[in-house]
Residue frames as a rotation matrix with the C-alpha (Angstrom) as fourth column:
UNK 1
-0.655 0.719 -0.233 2.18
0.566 0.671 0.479 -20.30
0.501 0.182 -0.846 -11.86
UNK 2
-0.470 0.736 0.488 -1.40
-0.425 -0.673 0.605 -18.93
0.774 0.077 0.629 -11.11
UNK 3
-0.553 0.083 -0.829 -3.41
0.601 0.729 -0.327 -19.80
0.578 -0.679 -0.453 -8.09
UNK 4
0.469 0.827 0.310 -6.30
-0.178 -0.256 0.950 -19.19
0.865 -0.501 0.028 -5.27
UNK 5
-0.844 -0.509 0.168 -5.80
-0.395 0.379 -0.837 -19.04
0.362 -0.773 -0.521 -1.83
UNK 6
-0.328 0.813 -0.481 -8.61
-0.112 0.472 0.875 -21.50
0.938 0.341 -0.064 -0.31
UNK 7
0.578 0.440 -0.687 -7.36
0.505 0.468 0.725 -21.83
0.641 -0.766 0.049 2.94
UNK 8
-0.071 -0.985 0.157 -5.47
0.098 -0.164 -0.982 -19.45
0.993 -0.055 0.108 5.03
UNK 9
0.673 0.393 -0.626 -4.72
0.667 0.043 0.744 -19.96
0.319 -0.918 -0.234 8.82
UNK 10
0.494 -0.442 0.749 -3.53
-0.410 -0.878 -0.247 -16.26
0.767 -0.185 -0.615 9.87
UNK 11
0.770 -0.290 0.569 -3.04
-0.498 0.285 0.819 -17.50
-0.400 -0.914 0.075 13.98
UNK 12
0.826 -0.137 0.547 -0.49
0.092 0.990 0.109 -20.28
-0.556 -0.040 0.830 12.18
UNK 13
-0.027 -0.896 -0.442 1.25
-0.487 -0.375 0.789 -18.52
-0.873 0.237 -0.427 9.89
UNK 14
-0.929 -0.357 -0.093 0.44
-0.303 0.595 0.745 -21.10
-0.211 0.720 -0.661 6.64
UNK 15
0.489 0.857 0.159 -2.58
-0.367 0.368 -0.854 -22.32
-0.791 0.360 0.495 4.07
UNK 16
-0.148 -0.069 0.987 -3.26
0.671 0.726 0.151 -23.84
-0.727 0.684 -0.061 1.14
UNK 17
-0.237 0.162 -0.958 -3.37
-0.511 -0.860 -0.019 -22.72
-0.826 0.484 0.287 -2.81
UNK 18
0.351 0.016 0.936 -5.24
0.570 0.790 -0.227 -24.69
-0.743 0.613 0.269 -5.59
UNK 19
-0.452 -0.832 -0.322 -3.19
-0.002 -0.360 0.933 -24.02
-0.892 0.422 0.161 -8.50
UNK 20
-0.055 0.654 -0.755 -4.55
-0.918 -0.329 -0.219 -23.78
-0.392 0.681 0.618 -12.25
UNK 21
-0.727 -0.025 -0.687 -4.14
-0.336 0.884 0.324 -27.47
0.599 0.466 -0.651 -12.82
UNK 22
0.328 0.762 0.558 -6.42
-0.660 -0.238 0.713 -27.67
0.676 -0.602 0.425 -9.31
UNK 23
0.140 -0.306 -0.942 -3.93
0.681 0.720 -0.133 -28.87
0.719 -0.622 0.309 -7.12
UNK 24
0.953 0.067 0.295 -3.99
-0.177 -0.666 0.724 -27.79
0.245 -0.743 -0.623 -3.82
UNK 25
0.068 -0.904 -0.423 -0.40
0.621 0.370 -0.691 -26.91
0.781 -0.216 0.587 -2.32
UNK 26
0.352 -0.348 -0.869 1.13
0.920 -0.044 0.390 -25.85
-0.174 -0.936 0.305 1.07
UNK 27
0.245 -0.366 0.898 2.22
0.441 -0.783 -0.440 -22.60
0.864 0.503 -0.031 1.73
UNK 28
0.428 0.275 -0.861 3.70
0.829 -0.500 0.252 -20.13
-0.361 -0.821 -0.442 4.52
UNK 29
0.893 0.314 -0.321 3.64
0.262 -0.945 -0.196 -16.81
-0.365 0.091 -0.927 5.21
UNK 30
0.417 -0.839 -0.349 7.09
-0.042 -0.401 0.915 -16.73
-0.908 -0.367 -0.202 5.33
UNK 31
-0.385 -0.234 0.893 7.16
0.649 0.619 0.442 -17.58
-0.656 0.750 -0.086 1.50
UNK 32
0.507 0.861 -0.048 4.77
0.821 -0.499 -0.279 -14.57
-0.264 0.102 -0.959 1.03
UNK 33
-0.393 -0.560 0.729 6.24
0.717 -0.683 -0.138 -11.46
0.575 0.469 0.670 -0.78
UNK 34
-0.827 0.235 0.510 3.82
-0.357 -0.921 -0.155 -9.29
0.434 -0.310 0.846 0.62
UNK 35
-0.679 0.387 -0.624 1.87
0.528 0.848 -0.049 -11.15
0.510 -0.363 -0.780 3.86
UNK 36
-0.837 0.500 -0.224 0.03
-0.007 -0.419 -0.908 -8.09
-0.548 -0.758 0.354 5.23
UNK 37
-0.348 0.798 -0.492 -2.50
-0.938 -0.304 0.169 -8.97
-0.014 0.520 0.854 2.03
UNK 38
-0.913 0.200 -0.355 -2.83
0.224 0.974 -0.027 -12.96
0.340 -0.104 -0.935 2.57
UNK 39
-0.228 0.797 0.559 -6.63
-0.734 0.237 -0.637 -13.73
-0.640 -0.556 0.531 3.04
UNK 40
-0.443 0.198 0.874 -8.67
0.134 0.979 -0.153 -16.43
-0.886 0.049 -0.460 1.90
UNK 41
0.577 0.772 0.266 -9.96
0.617 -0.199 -0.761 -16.19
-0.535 0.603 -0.592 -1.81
UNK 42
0.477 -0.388 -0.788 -6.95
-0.245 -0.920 0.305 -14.02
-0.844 0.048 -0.535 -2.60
UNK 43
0.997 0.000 -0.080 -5.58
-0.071 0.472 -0.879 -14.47
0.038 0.881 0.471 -6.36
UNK 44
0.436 -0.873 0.219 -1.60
-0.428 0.012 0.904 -15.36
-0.791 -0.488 -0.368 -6.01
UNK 45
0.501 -0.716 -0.486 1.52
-0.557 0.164 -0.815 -15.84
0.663 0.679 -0.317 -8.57
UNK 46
0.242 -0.493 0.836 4.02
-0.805 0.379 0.457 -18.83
-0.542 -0.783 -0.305 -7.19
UNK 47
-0.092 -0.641 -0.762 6.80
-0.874 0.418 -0.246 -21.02
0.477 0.644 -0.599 -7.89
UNK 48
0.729 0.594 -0.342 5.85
-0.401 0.774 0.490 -24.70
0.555 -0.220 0.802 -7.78
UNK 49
-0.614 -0.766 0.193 7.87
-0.695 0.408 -0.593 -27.01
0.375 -0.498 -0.782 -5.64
UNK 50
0.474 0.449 -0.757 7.36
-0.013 0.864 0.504 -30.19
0.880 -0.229 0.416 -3.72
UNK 51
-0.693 -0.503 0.516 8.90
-0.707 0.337 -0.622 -31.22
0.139 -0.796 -0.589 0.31
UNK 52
-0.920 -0.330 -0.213 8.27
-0.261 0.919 -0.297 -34.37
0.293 -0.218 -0.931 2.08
UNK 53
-0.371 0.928 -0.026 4.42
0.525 0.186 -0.831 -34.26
-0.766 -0.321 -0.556 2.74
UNK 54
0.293 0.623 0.725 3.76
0.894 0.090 -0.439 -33.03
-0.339 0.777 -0.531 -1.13
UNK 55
0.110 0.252 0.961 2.84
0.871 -0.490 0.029 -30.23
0.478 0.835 -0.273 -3.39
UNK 56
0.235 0.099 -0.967 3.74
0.577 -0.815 0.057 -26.65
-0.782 -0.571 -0.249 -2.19
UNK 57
0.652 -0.090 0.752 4.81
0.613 -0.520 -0.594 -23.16
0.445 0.849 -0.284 -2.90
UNK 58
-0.299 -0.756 -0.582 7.31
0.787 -0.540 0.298 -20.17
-0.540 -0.369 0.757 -2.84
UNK 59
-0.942 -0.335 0.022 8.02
0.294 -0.792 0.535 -17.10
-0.162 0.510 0.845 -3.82
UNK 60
0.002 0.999 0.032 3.80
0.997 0.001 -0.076 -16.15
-0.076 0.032 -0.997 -3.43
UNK 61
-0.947 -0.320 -0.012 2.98
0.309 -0.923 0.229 -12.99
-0.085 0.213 0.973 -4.30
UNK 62
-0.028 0.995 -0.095 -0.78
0.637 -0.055 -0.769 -12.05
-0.770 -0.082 -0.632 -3.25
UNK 63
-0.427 -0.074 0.901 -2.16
0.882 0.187 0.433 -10.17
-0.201 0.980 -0.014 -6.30
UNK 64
-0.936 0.182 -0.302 -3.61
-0.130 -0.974 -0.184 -6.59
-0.327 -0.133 0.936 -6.62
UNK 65
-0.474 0.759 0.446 -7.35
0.652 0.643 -0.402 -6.79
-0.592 0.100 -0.800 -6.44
UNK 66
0.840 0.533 0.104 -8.02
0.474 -0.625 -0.620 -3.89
-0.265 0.570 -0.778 -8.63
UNK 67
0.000 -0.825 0.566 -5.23
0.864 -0.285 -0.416 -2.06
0.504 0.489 0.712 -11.54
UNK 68
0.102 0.080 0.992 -6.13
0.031 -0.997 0.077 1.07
0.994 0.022 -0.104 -9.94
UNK 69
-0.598 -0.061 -0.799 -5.61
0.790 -0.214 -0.575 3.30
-0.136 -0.975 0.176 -6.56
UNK 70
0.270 0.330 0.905 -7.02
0.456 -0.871 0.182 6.21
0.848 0.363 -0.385 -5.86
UNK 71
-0.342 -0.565 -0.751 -5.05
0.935 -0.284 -0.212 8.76
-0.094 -0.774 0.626 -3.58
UNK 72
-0.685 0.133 -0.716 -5.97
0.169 -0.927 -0.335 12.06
-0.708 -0.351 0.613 -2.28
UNK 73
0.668 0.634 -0.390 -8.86
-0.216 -0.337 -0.916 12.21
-0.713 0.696 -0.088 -5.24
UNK 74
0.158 -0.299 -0.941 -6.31
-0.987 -0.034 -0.155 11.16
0.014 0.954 -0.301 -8.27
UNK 75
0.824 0.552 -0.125 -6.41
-0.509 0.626 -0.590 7.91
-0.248 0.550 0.797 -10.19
UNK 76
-0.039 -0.999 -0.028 -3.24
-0.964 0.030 0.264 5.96
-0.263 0.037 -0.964 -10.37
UNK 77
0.789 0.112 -0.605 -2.54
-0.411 0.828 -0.383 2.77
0.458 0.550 0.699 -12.11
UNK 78
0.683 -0.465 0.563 -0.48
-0.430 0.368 0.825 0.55
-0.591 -0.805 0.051 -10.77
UNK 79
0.603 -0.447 0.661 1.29
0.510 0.853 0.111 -0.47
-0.613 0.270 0.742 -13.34
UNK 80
0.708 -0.251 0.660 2.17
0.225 -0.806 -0.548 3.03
0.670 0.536 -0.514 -14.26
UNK 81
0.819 -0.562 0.116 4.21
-0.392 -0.400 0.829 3.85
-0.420 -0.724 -0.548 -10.82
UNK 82
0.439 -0.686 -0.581 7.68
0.259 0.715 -0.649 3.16
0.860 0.134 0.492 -11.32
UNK 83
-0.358 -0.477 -0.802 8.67
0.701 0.430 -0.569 4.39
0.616 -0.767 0.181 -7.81
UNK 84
0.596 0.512 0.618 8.12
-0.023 -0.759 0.650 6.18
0.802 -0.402 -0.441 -4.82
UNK 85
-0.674 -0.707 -0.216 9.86
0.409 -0.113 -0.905 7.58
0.615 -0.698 0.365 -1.44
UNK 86
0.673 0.716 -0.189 8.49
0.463 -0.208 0.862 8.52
0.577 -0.667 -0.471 1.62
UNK 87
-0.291 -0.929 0.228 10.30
0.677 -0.368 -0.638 11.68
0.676 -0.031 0.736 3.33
UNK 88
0.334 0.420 -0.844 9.73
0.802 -0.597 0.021 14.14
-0.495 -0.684 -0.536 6.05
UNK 89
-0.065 -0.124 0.990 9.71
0.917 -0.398 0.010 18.42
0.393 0.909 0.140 5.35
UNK 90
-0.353 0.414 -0.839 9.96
0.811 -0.312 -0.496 20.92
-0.467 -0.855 -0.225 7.56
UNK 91
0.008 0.783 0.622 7.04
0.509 -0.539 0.671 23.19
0.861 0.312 -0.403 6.65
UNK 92
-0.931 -0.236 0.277 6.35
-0.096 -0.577 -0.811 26.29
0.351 -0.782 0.515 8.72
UNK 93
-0.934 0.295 -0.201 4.09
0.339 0.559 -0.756 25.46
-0.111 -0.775 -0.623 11.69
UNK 94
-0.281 0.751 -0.598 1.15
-0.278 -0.660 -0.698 28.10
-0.919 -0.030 0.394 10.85
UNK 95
-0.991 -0.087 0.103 0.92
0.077 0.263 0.962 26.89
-0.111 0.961 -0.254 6.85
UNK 96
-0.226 0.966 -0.121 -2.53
-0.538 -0.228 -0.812 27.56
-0.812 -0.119 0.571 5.98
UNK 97
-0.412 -0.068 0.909 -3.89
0.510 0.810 0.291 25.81
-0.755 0.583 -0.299 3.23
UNK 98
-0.958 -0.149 -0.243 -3.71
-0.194 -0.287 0.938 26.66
-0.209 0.946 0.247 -0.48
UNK 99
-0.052 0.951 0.304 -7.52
0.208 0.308 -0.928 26.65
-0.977 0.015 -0.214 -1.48
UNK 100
-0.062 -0.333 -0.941 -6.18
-0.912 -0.364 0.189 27.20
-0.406 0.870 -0.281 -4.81
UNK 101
-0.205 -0.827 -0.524 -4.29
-0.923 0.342 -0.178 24.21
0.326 0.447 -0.833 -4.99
UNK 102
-0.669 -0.154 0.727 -5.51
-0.689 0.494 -0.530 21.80
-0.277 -0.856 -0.436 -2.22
UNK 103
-0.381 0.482 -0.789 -6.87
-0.233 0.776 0.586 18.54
0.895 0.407 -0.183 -2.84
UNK 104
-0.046 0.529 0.847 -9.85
-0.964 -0.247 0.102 19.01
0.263 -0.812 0.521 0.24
UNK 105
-0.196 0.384 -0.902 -9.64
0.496 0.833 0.247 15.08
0.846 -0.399 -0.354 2.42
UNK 106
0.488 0.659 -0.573 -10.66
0.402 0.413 0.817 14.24
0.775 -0.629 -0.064 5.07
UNK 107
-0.003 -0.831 -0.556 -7.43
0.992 0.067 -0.104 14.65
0.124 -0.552 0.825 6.95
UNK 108
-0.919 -0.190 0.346 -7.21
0.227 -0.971 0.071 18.32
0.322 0.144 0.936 5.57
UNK 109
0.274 0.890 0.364 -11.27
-0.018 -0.373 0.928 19.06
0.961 -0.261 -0.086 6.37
UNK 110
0.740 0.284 -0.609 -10.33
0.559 0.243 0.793 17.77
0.374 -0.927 0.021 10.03
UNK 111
-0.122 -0.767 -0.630 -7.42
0.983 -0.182 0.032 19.69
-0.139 -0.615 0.776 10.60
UNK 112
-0.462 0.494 0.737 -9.34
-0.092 -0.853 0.514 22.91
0.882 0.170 0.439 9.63
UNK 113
0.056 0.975 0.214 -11.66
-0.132 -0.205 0.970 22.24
0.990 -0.082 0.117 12.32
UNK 114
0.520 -0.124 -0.845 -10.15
0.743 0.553 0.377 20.66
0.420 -0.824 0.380 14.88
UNK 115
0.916 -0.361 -0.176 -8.63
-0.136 -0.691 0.710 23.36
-0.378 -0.627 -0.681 17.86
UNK 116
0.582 -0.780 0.230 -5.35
0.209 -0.130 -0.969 24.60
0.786 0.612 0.087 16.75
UNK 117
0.259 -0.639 -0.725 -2.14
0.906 -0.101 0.412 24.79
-0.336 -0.763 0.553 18.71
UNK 118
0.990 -0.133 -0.035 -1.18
-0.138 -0.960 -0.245 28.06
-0.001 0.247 -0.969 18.94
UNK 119
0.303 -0.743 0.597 2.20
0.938 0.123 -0.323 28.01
0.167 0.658 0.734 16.39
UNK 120
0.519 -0.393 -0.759 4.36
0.171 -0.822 0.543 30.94
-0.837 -0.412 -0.360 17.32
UNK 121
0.925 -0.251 -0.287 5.77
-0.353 -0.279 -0.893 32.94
0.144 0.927 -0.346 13.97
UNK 122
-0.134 -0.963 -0.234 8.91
-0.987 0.152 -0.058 31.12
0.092 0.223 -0.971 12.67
UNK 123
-0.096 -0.028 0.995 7.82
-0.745 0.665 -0.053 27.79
-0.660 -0.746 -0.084 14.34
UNK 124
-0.286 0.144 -0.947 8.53
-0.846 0.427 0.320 25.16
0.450 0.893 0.000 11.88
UNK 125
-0.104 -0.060 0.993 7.34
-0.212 0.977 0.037 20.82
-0.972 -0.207 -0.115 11.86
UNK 126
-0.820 -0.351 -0.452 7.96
-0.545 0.234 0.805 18.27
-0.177 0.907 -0.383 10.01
UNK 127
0.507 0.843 0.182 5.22
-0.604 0.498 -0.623 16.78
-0.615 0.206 0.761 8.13
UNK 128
-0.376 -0.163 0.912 5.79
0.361 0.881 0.306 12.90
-0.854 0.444 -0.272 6.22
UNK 129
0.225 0.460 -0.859 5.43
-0.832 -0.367 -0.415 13.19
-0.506 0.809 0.300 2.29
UNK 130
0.465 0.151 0.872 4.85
0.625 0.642 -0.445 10.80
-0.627 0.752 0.204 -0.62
UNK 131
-0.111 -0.086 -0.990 6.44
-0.822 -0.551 0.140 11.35
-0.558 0.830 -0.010 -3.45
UNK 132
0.223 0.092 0.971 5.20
0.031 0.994 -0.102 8.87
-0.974 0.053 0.218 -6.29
UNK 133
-0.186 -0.247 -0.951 6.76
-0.797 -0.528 0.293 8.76
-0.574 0.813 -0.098 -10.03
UNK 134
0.626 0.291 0.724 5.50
-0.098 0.950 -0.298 7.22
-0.774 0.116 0.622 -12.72
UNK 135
0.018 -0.884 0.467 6.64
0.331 0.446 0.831 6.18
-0.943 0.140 0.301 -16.04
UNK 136
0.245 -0.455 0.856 6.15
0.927 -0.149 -0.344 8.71
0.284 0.878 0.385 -17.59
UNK 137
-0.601 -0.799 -0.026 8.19
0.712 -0.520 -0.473 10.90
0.364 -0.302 0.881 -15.38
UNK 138
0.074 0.788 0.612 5.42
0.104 -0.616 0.781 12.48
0.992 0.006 -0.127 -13.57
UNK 139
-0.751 -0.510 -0.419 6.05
0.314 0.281 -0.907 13.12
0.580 -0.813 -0.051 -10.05
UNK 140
0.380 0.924 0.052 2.71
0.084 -0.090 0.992 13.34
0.921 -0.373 -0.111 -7.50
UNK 141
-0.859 -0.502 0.103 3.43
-0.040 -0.135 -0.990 14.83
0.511 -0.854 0.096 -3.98
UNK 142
0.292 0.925 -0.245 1.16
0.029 0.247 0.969 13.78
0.956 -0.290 0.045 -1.54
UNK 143
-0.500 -0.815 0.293 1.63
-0.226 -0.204 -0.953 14.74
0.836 -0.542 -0.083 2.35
UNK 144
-0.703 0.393 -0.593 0.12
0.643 0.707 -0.294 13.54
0.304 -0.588 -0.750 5.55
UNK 145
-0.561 0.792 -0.242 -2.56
-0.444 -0.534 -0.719 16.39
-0.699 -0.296 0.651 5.95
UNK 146
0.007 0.839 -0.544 -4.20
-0.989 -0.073 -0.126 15.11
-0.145 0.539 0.830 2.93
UNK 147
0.302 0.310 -0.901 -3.61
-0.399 0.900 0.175 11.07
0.866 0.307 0.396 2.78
UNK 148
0.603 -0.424 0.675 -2.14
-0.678 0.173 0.715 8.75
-0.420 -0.889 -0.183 5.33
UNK 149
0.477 -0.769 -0.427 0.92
-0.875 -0.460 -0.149 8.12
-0.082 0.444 -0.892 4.36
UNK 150
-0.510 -0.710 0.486 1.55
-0.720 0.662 0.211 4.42
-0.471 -0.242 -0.848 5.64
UNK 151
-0.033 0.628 0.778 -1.45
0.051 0.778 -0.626 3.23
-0.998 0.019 -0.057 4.75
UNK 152
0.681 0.365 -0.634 -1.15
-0.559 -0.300 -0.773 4.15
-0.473 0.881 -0.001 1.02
UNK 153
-0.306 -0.940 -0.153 2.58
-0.952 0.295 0.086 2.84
-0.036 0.171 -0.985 1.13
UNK 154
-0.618 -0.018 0.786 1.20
-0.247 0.953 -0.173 -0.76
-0.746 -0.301 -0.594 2.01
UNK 155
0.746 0.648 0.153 -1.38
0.045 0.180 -0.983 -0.46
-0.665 0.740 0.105 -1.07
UNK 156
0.364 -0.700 -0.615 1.90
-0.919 -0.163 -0.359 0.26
0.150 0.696 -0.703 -3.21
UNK 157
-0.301 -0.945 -0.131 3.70
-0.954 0.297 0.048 -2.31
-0.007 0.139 -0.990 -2.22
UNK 158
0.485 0.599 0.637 0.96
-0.421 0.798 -0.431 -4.92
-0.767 -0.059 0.639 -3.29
């Protein structure tokens, strides 16, 4: 079933959803597939149900407010991904950046600019990578100089 959130008390932990018939039912977070997107106004998928003080729900699932992302400057559908991993890489410490190749963010503009540690030859770190594939078997690497990595993960996993 389809549904609005109308009311949602964060501090509590539990609101309300009017459903497409335009009952309103109970909910908590803890019922919430994915609760780090719960606000008020938020479109939501949930299995009806009833307990001892009425109408409620489960199994909520807060909806994606737009089919699309956009990471590092490319366009991604969400309904195209069919997975992704997040891994570390050790990369040698000096790595300069590919101005060929490089998709120019923020992240990358600031680490151009910002004072460099002075990287002794050989010195190696690990840097966090995305890797996202879709369905058709495309595979998009994406590493923490050019996106932030957690925050993109939590937009996937809307």
């Amino acid at each position: 079933m389809k549904g609005t959130i109308t009311t949602w008390f964060k501090e509590k932990g539990f609101g309300f959803i009017k459903d497409e018939k335009g009952d309103n039912r109970y909910f908590h977070m803890v019922k919430v597939t994915n609760p780090d997107h719960l606000k008020k106004d938020a479109a939501v998928t949930f299995e009806p149900t009833t307990n001892n003080k009425g109408l409620s729900a489960y199994a909520v699932k807060v909806l994606p407010e737009s089919k699309y992302i956009y990471i590092a400057g490319e366009r991604l559908k969400l309904t195209a991904i069919k997975s992704y991993l997040v891994y570390s890489e050790d990369v040698p410490a000096d790595t300069r950046i590919d101005k060929e190749n490089a998709v120019l963010s923020v992240g990358t503009l600031m680490e151009n600019i910002r004072p460099k540690s002075t990287a002794k030859p050989g010195e190696i770190r690990a840097v966090k990578k995305l890797a996202i594939t879709t369905f058709h078997d495309t595979i998009l690497i994406f590493s923490e100089d050019e996106i932030d990595v957690d925050a993109t993960v939590k937009m996937l996993k809307v």
